[in-house]
OpenMM code with the backbone's topology and positions (N, CA, C; nanometers):
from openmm import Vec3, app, unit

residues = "UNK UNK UNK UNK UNK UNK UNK UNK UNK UNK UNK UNK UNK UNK UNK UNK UNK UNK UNK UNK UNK UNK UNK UNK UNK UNK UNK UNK UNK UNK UNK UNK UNK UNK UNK UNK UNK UNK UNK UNK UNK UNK UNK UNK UNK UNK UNK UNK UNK UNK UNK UNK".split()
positions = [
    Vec3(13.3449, 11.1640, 11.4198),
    Vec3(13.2123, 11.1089, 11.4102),
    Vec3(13.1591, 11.1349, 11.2697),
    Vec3(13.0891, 11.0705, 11.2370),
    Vec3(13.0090, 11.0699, 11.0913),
    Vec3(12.8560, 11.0153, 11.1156),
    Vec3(12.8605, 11.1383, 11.0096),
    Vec3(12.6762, 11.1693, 10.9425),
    Vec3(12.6061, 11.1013, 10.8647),
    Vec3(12.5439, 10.9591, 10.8446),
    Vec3(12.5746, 10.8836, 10.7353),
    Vec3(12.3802, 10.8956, 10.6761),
    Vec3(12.4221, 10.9464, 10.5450),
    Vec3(12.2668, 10.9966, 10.4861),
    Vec3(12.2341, 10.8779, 10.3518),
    Vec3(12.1154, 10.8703, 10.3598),
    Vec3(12.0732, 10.8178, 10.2206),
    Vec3(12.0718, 10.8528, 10.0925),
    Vec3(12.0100, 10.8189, 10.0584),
    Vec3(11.9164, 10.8315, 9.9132),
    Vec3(11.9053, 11.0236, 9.9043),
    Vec3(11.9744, 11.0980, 9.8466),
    Vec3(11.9055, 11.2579, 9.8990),
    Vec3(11.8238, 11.2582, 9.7266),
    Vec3(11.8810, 11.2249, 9.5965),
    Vec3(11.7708, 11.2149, 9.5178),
    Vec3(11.7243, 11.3687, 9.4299),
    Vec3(11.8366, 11.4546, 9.4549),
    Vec3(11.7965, 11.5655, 9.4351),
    Vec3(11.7256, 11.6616, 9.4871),
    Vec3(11.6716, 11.6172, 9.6626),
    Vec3(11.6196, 11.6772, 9.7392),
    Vec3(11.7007, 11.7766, 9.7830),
    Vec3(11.7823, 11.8663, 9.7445),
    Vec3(11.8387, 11.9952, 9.7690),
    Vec3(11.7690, 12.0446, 9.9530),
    Vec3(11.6779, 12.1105, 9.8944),
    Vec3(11.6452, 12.2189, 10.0035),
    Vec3(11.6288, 12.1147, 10.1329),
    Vec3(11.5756, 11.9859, 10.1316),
    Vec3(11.5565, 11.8620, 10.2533),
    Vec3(11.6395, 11.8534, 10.2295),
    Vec3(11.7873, 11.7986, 10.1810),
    Vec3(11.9039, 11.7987, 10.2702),
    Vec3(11.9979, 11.9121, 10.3052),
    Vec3(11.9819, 12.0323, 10.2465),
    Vec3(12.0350, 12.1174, 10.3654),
    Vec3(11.9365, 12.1505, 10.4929),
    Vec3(11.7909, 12.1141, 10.5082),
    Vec3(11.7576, 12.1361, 10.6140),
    Vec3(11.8002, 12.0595, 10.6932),
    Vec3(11.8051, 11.8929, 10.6789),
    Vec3(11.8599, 11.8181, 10.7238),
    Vec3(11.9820, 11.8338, 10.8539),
    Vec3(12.0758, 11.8697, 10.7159),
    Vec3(12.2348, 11.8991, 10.7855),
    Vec3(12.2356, 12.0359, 10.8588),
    Vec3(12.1321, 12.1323, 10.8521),
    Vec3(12.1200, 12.1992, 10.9923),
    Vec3(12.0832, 12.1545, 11.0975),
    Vec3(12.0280, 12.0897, 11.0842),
    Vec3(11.9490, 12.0459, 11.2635),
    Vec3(12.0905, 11.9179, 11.2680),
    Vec3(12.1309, 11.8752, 11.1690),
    Vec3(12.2403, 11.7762, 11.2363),
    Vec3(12.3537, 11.8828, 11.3184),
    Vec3(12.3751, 12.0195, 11.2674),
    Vec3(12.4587, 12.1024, 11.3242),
    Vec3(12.5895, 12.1430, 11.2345),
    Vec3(12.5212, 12.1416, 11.1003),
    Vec3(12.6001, 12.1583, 11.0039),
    Vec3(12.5942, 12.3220, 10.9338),
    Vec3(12.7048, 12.3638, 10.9199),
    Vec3(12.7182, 12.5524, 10.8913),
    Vec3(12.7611, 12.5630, 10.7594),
    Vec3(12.6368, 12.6260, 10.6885),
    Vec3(12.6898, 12.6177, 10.5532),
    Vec3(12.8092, 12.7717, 10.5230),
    Vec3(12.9088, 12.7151, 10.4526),
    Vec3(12.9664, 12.8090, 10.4558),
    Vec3(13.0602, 12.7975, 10.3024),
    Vec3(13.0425, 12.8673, 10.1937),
    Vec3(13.0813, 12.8905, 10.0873),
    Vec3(13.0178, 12.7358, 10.0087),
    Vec3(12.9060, 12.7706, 10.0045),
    Vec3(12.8109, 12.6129, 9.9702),
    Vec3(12.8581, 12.4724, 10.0034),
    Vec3(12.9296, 12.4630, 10.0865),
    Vec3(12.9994, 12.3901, 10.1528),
    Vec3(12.8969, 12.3220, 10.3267),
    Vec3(12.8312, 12.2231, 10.3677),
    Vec3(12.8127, 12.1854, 10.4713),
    Vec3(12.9053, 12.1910, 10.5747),
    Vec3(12.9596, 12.2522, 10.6828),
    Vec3(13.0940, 12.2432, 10.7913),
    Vec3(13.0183, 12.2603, 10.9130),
    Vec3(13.0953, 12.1243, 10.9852),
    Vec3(13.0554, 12.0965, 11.1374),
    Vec3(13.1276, 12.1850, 11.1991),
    Vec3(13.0859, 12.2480, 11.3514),
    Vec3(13.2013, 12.3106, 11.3884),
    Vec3(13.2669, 12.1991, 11.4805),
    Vec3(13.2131, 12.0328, 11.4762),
    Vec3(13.2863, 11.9645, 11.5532),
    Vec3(13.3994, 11.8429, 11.4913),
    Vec3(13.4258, 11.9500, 11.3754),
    Vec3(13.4524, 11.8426, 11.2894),
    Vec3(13.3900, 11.6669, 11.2362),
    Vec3(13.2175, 11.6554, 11.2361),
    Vec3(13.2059, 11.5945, 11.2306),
    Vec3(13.1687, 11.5835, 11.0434),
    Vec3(13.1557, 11.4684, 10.9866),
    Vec3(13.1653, 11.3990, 10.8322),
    Vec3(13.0479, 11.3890, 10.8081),
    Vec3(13.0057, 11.3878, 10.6827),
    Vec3(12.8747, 11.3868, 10.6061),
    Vec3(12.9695, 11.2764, 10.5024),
    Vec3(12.8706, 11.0977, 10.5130),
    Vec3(12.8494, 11.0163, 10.4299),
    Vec3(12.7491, 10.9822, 10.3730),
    Vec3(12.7307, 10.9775, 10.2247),
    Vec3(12.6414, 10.9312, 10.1553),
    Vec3(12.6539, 10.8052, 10.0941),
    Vec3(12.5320, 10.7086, 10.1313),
    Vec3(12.5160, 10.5829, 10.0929),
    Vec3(12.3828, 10.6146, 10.0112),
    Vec3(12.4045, 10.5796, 9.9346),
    Vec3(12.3168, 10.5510, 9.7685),
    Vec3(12.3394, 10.6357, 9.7053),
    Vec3(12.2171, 10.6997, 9.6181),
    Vec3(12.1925, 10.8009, 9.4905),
    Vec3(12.1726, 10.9589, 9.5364),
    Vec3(12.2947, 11.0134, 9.4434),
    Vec3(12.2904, 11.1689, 9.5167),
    Vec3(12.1817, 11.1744, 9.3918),
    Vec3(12.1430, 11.1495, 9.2571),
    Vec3(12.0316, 11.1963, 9.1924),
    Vec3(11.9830, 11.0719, 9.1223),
    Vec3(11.8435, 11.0685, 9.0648),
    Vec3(11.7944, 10.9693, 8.9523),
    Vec3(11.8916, 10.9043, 8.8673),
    Vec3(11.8676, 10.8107, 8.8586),
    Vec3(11.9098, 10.7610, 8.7089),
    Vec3(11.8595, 10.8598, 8.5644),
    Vec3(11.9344, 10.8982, 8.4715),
    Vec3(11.8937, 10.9728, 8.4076),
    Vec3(11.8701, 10.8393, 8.2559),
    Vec3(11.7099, 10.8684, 8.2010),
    Vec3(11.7102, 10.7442, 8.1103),
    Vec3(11.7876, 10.8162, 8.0006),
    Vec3(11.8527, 10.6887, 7.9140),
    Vec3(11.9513, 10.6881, 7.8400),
    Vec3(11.8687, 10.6642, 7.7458),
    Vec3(11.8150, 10.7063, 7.5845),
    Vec3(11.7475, 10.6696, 7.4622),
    Vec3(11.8315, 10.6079, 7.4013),
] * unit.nanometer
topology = app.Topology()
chain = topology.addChain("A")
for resn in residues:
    res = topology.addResidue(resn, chain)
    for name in ("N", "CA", "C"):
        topology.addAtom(name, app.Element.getBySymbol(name[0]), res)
């Protein structure tokens, strides 16, 4: 089964709260299901950074 997340955007601390209540165990900064289930990300893990 898979976890399929958005936009996280640099929201750090909201997406590991996130992936706890999904039932996700952080373990060596690592997210791990104990049901073997997948964490997918569809879009931007951060901003566009402007380019000068």
């Amino acid at each position: 089964m898979y976890d399929v997340i958005g936009d996280v955007h640099g929201c750090y601390r909201e997406f590991v709260r996130l992936t706890e209540k999904l039932g996700y165990q952080w373990t060596q900064h690592l997210p791990i299901h104990p049901n073997r289930r997948k964490l997918v990300f569809v879009g931007d893990i951060a901003d566009r950074v402007r380019i000068l």
